[in-house]
N, C-alpha and C positions, 0 to 999 in steps of 0.2 A: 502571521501564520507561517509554520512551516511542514511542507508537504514530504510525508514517506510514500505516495503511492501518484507515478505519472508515466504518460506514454510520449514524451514531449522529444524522446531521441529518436533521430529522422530515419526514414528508408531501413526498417528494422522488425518492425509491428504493424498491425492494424492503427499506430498515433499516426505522429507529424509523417509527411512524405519525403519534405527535403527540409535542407538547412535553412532554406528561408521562413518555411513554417515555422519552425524549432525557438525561432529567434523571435517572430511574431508572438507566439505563446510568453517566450519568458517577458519579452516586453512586459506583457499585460498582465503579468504573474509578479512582476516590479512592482508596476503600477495601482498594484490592487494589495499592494505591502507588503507581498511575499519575501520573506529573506532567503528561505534557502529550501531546497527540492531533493529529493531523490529521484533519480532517472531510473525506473523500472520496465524496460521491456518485458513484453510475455516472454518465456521460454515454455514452447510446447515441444516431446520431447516425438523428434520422426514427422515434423512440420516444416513448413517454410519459414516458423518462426524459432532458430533454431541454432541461432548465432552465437557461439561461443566466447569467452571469456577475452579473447585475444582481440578478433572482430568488436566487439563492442568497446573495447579501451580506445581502438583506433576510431572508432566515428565518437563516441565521448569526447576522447583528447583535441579533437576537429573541431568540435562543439564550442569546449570550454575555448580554445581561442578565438571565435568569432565571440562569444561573448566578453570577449576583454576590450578585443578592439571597439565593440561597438558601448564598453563603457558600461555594461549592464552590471549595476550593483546586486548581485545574487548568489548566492551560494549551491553550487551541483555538486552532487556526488551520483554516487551509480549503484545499478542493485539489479535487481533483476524480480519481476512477478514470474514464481514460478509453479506448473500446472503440474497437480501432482502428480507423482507417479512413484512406482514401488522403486525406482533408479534412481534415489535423488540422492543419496549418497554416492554412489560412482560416477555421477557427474558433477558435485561436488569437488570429487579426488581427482576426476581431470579434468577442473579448470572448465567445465560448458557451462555452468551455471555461476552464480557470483551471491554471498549475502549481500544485505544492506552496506554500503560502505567499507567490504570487508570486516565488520563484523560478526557478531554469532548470532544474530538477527534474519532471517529467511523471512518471505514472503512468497505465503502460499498459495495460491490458486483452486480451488477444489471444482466439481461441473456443477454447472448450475441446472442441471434436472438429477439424475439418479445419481447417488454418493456412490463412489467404489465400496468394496466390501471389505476391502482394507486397506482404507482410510487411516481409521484408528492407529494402522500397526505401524504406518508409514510414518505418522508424526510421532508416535512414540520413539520408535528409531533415529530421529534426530533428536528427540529433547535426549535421550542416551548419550547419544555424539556430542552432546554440547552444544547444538541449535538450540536458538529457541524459537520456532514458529509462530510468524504474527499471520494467522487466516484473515486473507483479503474478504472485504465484503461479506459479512458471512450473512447480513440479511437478503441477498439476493437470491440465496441456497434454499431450492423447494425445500428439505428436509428442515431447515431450520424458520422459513416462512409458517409452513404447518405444524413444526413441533419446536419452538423455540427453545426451550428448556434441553432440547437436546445439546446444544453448543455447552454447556454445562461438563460434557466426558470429556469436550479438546482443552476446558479451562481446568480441571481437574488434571492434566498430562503436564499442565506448564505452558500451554500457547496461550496468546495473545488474539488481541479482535481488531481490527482497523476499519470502522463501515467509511460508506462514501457518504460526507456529506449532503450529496445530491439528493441520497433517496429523502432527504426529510425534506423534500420539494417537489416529492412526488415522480422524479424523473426514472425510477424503475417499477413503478406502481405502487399503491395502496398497503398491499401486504408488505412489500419492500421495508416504505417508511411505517408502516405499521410494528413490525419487527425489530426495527434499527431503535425508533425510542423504546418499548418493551427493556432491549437492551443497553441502553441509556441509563435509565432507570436504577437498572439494576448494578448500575456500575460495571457493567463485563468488558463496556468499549475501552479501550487503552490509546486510539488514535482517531482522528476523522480525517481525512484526506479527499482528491480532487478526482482519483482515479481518469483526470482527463487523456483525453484523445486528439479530437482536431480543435475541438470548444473548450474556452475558458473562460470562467465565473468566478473569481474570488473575492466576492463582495462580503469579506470580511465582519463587518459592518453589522448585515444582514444577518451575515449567522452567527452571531454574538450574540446579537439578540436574541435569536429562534435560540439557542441553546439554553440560554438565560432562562426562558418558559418554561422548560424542561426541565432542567438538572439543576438548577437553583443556586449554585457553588458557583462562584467566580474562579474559586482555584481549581475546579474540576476543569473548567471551560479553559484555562491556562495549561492547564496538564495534555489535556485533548490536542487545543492545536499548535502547541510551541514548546513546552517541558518535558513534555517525553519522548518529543524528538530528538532530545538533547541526552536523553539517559542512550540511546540505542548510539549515537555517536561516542558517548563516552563507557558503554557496553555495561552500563550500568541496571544491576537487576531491579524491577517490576516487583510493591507489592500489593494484588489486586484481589479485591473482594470478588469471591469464589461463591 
């Protein structure tokens, strides 16, 4: 598996705290076959989480040498989960926020109870600029738990879907994973990821299987957790049934 969505870089977010943590996680992110990860910090913008482009290279570049010496076979890059807001192009232009890899790849953030009112315009204004917005989690989104078919206008603009694996284990509720396969189904997810924090689960294994139930395609379940992590490093366009 390889993961676009983690909080695993230390003293920064709500994830790890310190470097010991950071190291603990990727161990067990080894160990459970992980090749390689995207480090995404929250950026909320007027927060405590709110660390700029410079600041995060320097605890990243920290990071990546402790895991050399300690020998961990894994692959980091860096990215940023970002909370939206109507500003996300002028923090773009100076360097506060970061796409995926330095790619044209964003990770977006939306609130999980009442959607802004414009939402819509915000993501439209990046796929203009050449982003193309992967919305984090989007079954964790009231609006999209109670009206699922809505997520339908941000795939019709050109973004993308990344759920958390977790919710298909119940670990944000019922309607959560309720929603998450809904859009399984339908083919709208483009990614499934770890969204971890302090806790880490990559039993592989286990969600092969569970997906297997589901979606029925082996090469969908190949796309999901490892090939089209591979298109976003090679900035490679996405074509998804709408």
């Amino acid at each position: 598996m390889k993961d676009i969505h983690t909080h695993i870089l230390f003293g920064i977010d709500d994830g790890c705290s310190d470097l010991e943590e950071s190291i603990k996680m990727i161990k067990t992110a080894q160990n459970q076959g992980i090749t390689d990860m995207i480090l995404t910090p929250h950026y909320i913008e007027n927060s405590i989480y709110d660390y700029n482009n410079k600041k995060k290279k320097e605890i990243f570049d920290r990071l990546v040498e402790e895991v050399k010496k300690e020998k961990i076979e894994i692959n980091l890059f860096l990215g940023n989960e970002v909370y939206i807001t109507e500003n996300c192009m002028e923090l773009l232009k100076k360097q506060e926020i970061t796409t995926l890899n330095n790619t044209k790849y964003i990770l977006i953030e939306f609130p999980l109870g009442n959607m802004f009112y414009n939402t819509k315009e915000i993501i439209f204004q990046l796929v203009r600029a050449g982003y193309i917005p992967i919305i984090a989690h989007p079954e964790r989104y009231r609006i999209f738990k109670r009206h699922p078919e809505h997520i339908k206008d941000y795939l019709g603009m050109g973004a993308l879907l990344q759920g958390n694996y977790q919710s298909l284990y119940g670990k944000y509720g019922k309607e959560a994973k309720k929603t998450l396969i809904y859009y399984l189904k339908k083919g709208w997810i483009t990614f499934l990821a770890s969204d971890c924090h302090h806790e880490i689960n990559f039993d592989t294994k286990k969600l092969r299987k569970k997906l297997k139930s589901l979606v029925k395609s082996d090469s969908m379940i190949e796309d999901l957790l490892q090939n089209n992590f591979d298109k976003i490093m090679h900035e490679e366009d996405f074509s998804i049934t709408r």
